[in-house]
N, C-alpha and C positions, 0 to 999 in steps of 0.2 A: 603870092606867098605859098608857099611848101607846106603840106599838112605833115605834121609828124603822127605816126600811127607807134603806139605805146604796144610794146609786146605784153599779151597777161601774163598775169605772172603764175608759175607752174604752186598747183595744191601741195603743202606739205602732211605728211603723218604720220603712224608710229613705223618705224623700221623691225625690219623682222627679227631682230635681236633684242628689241626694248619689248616686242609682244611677250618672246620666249621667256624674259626675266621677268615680267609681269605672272607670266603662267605660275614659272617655281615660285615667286614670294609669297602666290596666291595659294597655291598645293601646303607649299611649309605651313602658312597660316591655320590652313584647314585643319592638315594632321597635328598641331599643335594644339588645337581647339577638340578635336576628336578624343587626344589623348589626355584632357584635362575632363573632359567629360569623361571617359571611361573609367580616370584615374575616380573620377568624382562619384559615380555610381559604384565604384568598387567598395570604396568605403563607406559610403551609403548601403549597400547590401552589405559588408560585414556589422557595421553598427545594427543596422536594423534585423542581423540574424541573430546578434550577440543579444541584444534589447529585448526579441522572443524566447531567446531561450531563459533568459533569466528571469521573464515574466513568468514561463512555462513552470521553471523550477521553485519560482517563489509560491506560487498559486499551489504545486502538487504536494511542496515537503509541508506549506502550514495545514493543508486536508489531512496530508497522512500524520500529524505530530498532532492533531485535534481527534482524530479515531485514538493513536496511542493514549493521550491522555485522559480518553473517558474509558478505555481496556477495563474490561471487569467487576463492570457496574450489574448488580444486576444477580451477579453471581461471583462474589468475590466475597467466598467464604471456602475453609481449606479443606472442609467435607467434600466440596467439588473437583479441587486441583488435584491433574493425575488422573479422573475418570476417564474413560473411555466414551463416548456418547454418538447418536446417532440418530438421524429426521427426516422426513422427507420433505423432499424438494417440494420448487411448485408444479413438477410434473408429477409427483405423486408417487414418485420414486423413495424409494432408502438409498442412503448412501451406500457406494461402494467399500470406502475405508471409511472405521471409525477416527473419530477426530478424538485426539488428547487435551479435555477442558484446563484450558490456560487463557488469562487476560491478553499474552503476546508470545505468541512463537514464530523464531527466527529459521529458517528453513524444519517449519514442523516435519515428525517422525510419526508412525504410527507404533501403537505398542508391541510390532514387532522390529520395528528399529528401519522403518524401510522410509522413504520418501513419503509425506504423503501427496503432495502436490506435486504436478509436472517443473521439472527444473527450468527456472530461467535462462538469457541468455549466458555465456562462458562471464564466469567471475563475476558475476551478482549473487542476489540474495532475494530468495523469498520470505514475505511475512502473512502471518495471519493475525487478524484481531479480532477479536469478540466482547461483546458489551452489550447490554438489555436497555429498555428504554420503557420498563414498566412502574405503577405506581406504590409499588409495595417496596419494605425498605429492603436495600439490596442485599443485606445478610439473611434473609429467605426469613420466611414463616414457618414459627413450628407449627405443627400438624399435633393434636388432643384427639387420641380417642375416648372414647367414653363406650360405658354401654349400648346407648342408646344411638351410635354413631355408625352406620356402615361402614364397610372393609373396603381398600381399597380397590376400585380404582377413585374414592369417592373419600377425599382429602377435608377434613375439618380441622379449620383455622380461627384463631383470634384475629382475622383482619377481614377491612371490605373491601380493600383495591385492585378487586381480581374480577375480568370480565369476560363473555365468550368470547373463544377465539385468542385468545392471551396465552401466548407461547411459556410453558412452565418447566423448570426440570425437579422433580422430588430427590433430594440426596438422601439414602441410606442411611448415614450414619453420623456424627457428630465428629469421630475419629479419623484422623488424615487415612488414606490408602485402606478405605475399609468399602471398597465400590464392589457391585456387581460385574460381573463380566463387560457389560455393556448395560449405561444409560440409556434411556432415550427420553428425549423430550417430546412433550404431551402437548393438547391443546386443548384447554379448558374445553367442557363441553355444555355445562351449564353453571350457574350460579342460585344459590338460595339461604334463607335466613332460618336454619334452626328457632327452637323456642329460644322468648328471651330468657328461659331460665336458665339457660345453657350458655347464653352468650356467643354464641359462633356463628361463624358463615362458612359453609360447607360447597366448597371445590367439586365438580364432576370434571376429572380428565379422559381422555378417551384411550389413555394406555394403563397398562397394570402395573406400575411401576412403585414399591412400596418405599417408603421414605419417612426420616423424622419430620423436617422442614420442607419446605414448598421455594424456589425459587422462580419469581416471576418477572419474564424477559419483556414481556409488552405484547401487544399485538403484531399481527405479521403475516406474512402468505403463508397457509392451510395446507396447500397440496390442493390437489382436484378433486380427490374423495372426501375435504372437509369443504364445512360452511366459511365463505370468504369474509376478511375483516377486515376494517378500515383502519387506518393509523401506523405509525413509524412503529415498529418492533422490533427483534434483536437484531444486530449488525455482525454479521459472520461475514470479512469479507479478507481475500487474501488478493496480495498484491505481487506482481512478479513484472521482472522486464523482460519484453518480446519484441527481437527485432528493433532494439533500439527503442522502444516506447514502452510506457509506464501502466502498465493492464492493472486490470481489478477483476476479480471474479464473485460475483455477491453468491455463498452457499445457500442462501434460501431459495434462489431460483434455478442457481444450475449445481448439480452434484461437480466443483471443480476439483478433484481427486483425477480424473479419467485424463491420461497421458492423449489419448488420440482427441481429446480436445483442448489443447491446449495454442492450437494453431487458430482456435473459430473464434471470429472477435466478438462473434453473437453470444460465448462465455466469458472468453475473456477481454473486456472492454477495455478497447487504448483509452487512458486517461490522459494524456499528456506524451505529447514529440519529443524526441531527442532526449531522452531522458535514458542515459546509459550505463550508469552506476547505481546501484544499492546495496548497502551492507550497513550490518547492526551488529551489535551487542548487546550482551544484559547485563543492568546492574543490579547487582545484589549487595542487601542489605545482611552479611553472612554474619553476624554480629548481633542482628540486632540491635542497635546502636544508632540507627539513621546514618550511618555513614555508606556512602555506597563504592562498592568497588566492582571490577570490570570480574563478569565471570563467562563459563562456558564461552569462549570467543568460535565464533561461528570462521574457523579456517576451515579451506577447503570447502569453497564457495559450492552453491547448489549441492552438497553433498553432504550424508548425514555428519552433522557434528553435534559434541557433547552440549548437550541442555538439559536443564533437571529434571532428575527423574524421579521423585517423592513428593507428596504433598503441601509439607513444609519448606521442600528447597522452593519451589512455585513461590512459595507465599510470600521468601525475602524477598523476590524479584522488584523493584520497584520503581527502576525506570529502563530507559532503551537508549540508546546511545545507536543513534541514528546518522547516515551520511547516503547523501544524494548527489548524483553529478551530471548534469545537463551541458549539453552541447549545441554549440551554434548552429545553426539549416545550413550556413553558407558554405564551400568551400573554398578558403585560400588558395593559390597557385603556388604559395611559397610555405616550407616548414613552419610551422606559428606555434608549435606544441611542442618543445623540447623536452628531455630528462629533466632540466634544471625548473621547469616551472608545468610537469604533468599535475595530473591531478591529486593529490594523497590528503591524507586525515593521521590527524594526531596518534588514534589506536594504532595505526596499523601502517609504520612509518617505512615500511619495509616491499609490501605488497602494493602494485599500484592500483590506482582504481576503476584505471581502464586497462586492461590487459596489452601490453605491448607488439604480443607474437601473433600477428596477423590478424588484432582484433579488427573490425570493424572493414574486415579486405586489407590486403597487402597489395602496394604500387611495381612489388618486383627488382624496386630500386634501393634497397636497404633504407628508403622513407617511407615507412607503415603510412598507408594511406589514413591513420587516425589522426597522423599527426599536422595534418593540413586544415584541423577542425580549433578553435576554441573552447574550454572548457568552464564551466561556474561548478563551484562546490557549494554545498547546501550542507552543512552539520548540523547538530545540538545533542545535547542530552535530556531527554523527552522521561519528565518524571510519570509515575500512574497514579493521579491520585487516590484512587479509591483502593490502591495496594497501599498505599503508602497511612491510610485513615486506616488497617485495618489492626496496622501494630505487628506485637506478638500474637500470634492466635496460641490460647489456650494450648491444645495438645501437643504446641510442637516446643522440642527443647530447646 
């Protein structure tokens, strides 16, 4: 018999045309996968920029709308508004410019009509605010002399809530616009109880500064050349945007008047990123009436504008018409800020609230490089209540 011998049979496998379409459907899938991922982080970082910033803006308008509404506690009596006044730092310093005593000023002036704060970025707004945090009640203590009572610097009161180191201001006069040249504020130096037959507790301040009432702001930093004290005291603190962020300058520690420091975050502290817009108003109560209407509008941002200038006008003031506008970290690739949905506020339906002509850099390409950013607006109308409890004061008409 014949053996038959079986040819083997030859290997099959992929042909090099079935690899090559293997490769592309594999590549497509990749870049298919890649671009749902990018697409996916994209929105992920604008969510998660949009999410900070309005965290950012929530947290800094309720801090700055909780100083407004305790504004001029403390010393929120119309013998004070319109003074001039002046303290030293915690370096031990005097101010360079006096400060004009007001519960809230909206780019404050000094009484020679000048700036008195370094100006913020283009088309914001500076504020300052001021408020005491001492235990006397905040329409100040009259000051009784008597015979048997030394002369000032050496203050006798019907009250006990005054302690060393308790930052105090003496007002002259009972009558609006009846100040000295220039206040300054004191710090108690000692305290002590006359006889009871007198009734009083007698103030040692360490300035000469004559006055009917005693205005006590609380404790607070001394300077270097006083004895240091414990506890929260007056809040002098102004706030300005720099460089896109929400600074604060507290007056008790740095003199924040001096232009060449307006750049040092060690004065002026970022309070909050991306924070790009501020501007205010004041409301006044020009009636008397409790109705309030829009006065002095702070146009012509960073620059002196009309704000009151008499005792009385101060004293209608009674609330701030407040607007803040925070911006997302992330940048878009595409327009996301048009004309039709920029930033703006009811006051001021005209001006926008981020500057359009180059703010924030220009791309070169007729799309302002702001406009690749997201915006949140922050408003409200921020009353004061302690102007608002003080009424009509007596002297004014």
């Amino acid at each position: 018999m014949k053996s038959v011998r079986q040819r083997p049979r030859l290997a099959k496998g992929f042909s090099l045309v079935e690899i090559m379409l293997a490769l592309v459907i594999g590549m497509l899938a990749t870049v298919i996968v890649l671009q749902l991922f990018s697409d996916s982080e994209a929105r992920n970082r604008t969510a998660t920029g949009s999410a900070d910033s309005q965290s950012n803006g929530v947290i800094t308008f309720n801090q700055m709308q909780g100083h407004i509404q305790r504004a001029g506690y403390g010393l929120n009596a119309v013998a004070l508004f319109n003074c001039q006044l002046t303290w030293t730092v915690a370096t031990g310093d005097a101010l360079t410019k006096n400060v004009v005593i007001a519960p809230v000023s909206i780019n404050p002036k000094t009484a020679s009509n000048t700036l008195l704060l370094p100006a913020g970025d283009a088309n914001t707004d500076t504020l300052l605010i001021l408020y005491g945090n001492g235990n006397s009640q905040p329409e100040g203590s009259a000051i009784s002399q008597d015979a048997t009572a030394p002369a000032a610097p050496v203050y006798t009161i019907n009250a006990a809530a005054y302690a060393v180191g308790d930052r105090v201001i003496p007002a002259p006069s009972v009558n609006p616009d009846s100040c000295p040249t220039v206040l300054a504020m004191d710090r108690v130096a000692s305290v002590f109880v006359v006889p009871a037959s007198l009734g009083s507790t007698r103030v040692t301040a360490t300035l000469a500064n004559a006055g009917v009432s005693l205005f006590n702001l609380g404790p607070g930093p001394n300077g270097l050349a006083s004895a240091s004290s414990a506890g929260n005291g007056p809040t002098i603190v102004a706030y300005a945007i720099r460089s896109g962020n929400l600074t604060a300058c507290d007056f008790s520690v740095n003199d924040c008047t001096i232009d060449a420091s307006a750049s040092k975050t060690s004065v002026w502290v970022p309070v909050a990123s991306g924070i790009v817009g501020l501007h205010a108003v004041y409301k006044s109560d020009t009636a008397w009436t409790n109705v309030y209407t829009t006065v002095y509008p702070a146009a012509g941002r960073s620059t002196i504008s009309p704000q009151p200038n008499t005792a009385c006008e101060w004293a209608k003031i009674k609330a701030i018409q407040l607007v803040m506008v925070a911006r997302s970290d992330e940048r878009d690739k595409s327009v996301v800020t048009t004309a039709a949905n920029q930033p703006a506020w009811t006051q001021e339906a005209v001006a926008p609230l981020v500057a359009n002509a180059g703010a924030l850099t220009s791309d070169g390409s007729g799309a302002e490089e702001w406009r690749h950013y997201r915006y949140k607006t922050f408003q409200s109308v921020i009353p004061m209540r302690n102007m608002a409890w003080m009424g009509k004061p007596t002297p004014c008409p």
